[in-house]
Each structure stands twice: as structure tokens, then as C-alpha cells.
mmCIF file of the C-alpha atoms, coordinates in Angstrom:
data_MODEL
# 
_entry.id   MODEL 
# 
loop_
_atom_site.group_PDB 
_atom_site.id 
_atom_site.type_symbol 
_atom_site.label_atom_id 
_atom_site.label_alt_id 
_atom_site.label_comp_id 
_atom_site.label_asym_id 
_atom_site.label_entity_id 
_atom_site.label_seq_id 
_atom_site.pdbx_PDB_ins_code 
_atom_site.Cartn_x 
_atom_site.Cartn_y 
_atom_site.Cartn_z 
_atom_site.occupancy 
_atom_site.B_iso_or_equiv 
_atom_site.pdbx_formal_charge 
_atom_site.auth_seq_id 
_atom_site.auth_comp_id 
_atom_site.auth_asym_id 
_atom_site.auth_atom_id 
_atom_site.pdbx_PDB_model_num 
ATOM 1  C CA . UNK A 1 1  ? 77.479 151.763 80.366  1.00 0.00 ? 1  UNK A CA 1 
ATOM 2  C CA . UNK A 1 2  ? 80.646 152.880 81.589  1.00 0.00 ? 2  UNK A CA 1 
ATOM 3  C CA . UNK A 1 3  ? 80.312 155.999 83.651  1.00 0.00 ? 3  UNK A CA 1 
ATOM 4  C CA . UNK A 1 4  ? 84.192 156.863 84.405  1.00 0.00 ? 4  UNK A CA 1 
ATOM 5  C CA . UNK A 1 5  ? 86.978 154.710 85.595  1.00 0.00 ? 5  UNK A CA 1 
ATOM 6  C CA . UNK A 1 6  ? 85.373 153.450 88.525  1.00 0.00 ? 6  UNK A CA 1 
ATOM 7  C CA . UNK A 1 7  ? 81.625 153.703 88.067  1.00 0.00 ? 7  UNK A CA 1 
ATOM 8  C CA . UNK A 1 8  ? 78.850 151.651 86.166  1.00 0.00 ? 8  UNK A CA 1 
ATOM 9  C CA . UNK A 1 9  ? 75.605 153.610 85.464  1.00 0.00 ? 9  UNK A CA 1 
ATOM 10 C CA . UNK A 1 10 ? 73.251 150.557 84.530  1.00 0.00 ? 10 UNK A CA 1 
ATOM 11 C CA . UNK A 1 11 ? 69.470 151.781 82.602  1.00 0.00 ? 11 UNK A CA 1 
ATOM 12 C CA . UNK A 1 12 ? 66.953 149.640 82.343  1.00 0.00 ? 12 UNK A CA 1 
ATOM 13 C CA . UNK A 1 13 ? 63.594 150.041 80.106  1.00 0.00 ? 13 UNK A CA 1 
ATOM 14 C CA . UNK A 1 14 ? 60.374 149.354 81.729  1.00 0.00 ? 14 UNK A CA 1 
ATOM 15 C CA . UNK A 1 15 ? 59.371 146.457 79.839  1.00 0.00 ? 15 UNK A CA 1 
ATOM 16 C CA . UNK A 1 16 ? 62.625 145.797 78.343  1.00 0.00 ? 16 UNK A CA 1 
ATOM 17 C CA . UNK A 1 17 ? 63.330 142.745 79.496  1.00 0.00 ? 17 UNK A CA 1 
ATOM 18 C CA . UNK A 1 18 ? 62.137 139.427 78.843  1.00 0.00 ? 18 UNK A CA 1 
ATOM 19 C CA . UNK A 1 19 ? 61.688 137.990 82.348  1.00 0.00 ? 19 UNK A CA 1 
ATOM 20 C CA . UNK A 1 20 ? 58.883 140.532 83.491  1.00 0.00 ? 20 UNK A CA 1 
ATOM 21 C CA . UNK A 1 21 ? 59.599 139.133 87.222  1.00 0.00 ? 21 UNK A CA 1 
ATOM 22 C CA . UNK A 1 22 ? 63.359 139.979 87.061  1.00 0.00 ? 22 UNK A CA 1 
ATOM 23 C CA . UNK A 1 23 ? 64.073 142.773 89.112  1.00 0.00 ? 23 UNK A CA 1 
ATOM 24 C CA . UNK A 1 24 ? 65.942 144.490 86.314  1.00 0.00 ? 24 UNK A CA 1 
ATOM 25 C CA . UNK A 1 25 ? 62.743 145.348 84.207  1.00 0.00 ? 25 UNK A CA 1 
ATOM 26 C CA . UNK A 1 26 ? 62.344 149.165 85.206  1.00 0.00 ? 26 UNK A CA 1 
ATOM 27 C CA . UNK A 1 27 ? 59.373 148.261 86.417  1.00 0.00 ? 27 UNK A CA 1 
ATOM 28 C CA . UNK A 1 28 ? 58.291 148.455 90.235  1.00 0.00 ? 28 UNK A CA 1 
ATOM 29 C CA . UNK A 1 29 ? 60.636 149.210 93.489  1.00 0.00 ? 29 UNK A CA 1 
ATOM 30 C CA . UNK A 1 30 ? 64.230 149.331 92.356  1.00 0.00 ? 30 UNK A CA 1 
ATOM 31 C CA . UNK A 1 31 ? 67.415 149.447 93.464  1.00 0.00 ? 31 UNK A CA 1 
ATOM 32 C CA . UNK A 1 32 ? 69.759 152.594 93.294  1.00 0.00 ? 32 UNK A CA 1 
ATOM 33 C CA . UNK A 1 33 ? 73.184 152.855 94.292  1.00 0.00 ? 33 UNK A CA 1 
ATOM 34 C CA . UNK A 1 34 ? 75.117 156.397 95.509  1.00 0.00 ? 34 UNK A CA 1 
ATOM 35 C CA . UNK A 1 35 ? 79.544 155.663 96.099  1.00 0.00 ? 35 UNK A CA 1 
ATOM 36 C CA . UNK A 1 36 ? 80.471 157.985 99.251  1.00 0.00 ? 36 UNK A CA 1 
ATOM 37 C CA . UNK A 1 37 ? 83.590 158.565 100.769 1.00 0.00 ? 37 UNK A CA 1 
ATOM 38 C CA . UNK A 1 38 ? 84.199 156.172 103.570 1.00 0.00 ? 38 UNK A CA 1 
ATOM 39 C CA . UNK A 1 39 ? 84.268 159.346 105.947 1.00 0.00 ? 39 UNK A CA 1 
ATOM 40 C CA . UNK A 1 40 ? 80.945 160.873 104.637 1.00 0.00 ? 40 UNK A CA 1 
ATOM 41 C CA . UNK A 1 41 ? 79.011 157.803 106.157 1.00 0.00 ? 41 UNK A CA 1 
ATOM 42 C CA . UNK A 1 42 ? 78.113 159.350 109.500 1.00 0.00 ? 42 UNK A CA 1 
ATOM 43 C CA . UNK A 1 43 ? 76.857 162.999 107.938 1.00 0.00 ? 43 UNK A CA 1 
ATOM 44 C CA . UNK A 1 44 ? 74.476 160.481 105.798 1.00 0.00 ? 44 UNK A CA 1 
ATOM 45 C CA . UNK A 1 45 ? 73.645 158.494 108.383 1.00 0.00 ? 45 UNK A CA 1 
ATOM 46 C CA . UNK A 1 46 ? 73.037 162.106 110.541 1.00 0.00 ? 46 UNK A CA 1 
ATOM 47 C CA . UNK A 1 47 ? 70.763 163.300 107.770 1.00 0.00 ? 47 UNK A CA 1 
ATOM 48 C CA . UNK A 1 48 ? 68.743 160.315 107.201 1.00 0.00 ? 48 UNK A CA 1 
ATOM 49 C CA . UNK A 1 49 ? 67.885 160.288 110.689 1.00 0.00 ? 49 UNK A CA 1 
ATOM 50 C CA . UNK A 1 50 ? 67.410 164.073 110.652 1.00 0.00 ? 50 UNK A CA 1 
ATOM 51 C CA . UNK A 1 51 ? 64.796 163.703 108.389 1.00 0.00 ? 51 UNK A CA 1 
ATOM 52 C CA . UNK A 1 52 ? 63.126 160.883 109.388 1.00 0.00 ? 52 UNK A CA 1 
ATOM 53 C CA . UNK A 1 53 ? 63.996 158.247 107.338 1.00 0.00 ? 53 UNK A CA 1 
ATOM 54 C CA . UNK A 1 54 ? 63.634 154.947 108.248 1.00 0.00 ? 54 UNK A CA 1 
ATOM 55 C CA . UNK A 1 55 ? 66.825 152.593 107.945 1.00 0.00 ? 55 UNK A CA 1 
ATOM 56 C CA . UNK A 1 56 ? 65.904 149.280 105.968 1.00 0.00 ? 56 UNK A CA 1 
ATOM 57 C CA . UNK A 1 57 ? 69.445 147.901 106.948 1.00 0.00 ? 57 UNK A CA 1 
ATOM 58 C CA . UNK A 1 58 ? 73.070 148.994 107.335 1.00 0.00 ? 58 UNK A CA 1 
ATOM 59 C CA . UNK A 1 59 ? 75.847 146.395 106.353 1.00 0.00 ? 59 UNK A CA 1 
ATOM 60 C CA . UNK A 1 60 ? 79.099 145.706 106.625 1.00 0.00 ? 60 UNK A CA 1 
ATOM 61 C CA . UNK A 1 61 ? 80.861 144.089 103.709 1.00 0.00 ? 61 UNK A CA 1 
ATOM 62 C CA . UNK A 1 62 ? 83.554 141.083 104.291 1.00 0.00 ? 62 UNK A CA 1 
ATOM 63 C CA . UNK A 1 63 ? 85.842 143.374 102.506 1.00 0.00 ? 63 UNK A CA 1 
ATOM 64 C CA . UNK A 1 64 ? 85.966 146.623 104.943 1.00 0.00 ? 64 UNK A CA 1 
ATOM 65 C CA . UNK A 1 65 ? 82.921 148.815 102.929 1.00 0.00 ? 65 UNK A CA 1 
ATOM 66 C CA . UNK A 1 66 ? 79.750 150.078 104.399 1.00 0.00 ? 66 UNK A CA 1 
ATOM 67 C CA . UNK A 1 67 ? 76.363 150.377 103.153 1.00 0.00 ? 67 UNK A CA 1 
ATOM 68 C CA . UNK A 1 68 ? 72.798 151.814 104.426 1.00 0.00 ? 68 UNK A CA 1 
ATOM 69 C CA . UNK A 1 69 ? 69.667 151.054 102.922 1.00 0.00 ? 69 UNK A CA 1 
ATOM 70 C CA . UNK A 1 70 ? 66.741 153.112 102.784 1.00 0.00 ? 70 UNK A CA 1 
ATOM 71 C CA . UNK A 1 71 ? 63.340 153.677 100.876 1.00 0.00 ? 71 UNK A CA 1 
ATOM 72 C CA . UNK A 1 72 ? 62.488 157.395 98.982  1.00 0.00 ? 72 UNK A CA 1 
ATOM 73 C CA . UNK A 1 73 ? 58.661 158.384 98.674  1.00 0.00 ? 73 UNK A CA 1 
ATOM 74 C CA . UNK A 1 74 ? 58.164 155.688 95.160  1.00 0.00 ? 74 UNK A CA 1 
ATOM 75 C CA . UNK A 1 75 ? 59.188 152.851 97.407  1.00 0.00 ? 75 UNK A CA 1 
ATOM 76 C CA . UNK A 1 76 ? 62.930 152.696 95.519  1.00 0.00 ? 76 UNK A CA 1 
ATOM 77 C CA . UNK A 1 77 ? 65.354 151.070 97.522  1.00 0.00 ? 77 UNK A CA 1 
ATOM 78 C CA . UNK A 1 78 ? 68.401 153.505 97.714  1.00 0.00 ? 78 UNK A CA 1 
ATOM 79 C CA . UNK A 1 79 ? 71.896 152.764 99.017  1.00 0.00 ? 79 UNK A CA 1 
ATOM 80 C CA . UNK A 1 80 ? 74.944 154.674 100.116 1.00 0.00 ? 80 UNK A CA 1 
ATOM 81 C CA . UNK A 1 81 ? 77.918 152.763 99.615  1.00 0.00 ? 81 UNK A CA 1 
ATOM 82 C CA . UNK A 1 82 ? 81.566 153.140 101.107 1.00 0.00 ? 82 UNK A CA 1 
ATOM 83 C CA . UNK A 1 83 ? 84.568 151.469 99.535  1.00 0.00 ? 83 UNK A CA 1 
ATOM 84 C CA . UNK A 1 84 ? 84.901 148.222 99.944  1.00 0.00 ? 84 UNK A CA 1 
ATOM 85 C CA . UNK A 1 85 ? 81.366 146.507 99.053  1.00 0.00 ? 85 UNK A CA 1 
ATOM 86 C CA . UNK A 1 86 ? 83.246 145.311 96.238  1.00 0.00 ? 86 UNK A CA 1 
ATOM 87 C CA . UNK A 1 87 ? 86.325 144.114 95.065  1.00 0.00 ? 87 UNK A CA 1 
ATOM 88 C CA . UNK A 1 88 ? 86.260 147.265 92.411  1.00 0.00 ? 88 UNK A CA 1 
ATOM 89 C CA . UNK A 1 89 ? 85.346 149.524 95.015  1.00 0.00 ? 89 UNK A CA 1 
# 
């Protein structure tokens, strides 16, 4: 679903799909996505930290963007993404 010029929101049923192990079954831990300004990183990165928040990972993409990964209180795996993770953004 096209969410704007530059921005995919993706929906997925639980149950929906027909490989119950794929990870895009609604079902489980998931994965969600937030685009940031490249210069907002480091007031996320304070606030995470601020509140306690453990840091699964933070990454640096080949093409200049920057991502941190954390978990919220269902176990979801949430990610705040600069410019640059992908050649669309």
C-alpha cells in the first residue's frame, strides 16, 4: 500500500499467509519500521537510553543511512531509520 511518495505502509493478517513460518504472517514478534531525519538520530538514540531501552543493534548501511534496533513491551522489533538504508531512501 502506498503511503505517500516515499513511504510503503505494508499490513499483514494474522493467519493470512500461507507459509505460517514466514515472518510476514502477523503472527508473533514483528518487525516495524519509523523514517527519521538523519539529524534526529542522536535525540532517539538519547531517549532510548533515557528510558532504558536496551539496543538490539545499531547499523550502518553501505549507502550512508543509519538504523537502531530495539524491542517494545510485545517483543516487536522496532527500527528507526535514517536515509540511506535504501536506495529509495
Amino acid at each position: 500500500m502506498e503511503a505517500g511518495n516515499r513511504q510503503v505502509l505494508l499490513l499483514f493478517e494474522k493467519g493470512g499467509s500461507r507459509e505460517m513460518s514466514s515472518p510476514h504472517d502477523g503472527d508473533g514478534e514483528l518487525h516495524l519500521a519509523f523514517a527519521i531525519r538523519g539529524e534526529a538520530l542522536p535525540s532517539w538514540e538519547a531517549w532510548v537510553a533515557e528510558n532504558g531501552v536496551a539496543v538490539e543493534e545499531k547499523r550502518t548501511w553501505p549507502l550512508g543511512g543509519h538504523s537502531i534496533y530495539f524491542r517494545d513491551p510485545d517483543r516487536h522489533l522496532i527500527e528507526i531509520a535514517t536515509p540511506g538504508i535504501w536506495s529509495i531512501y
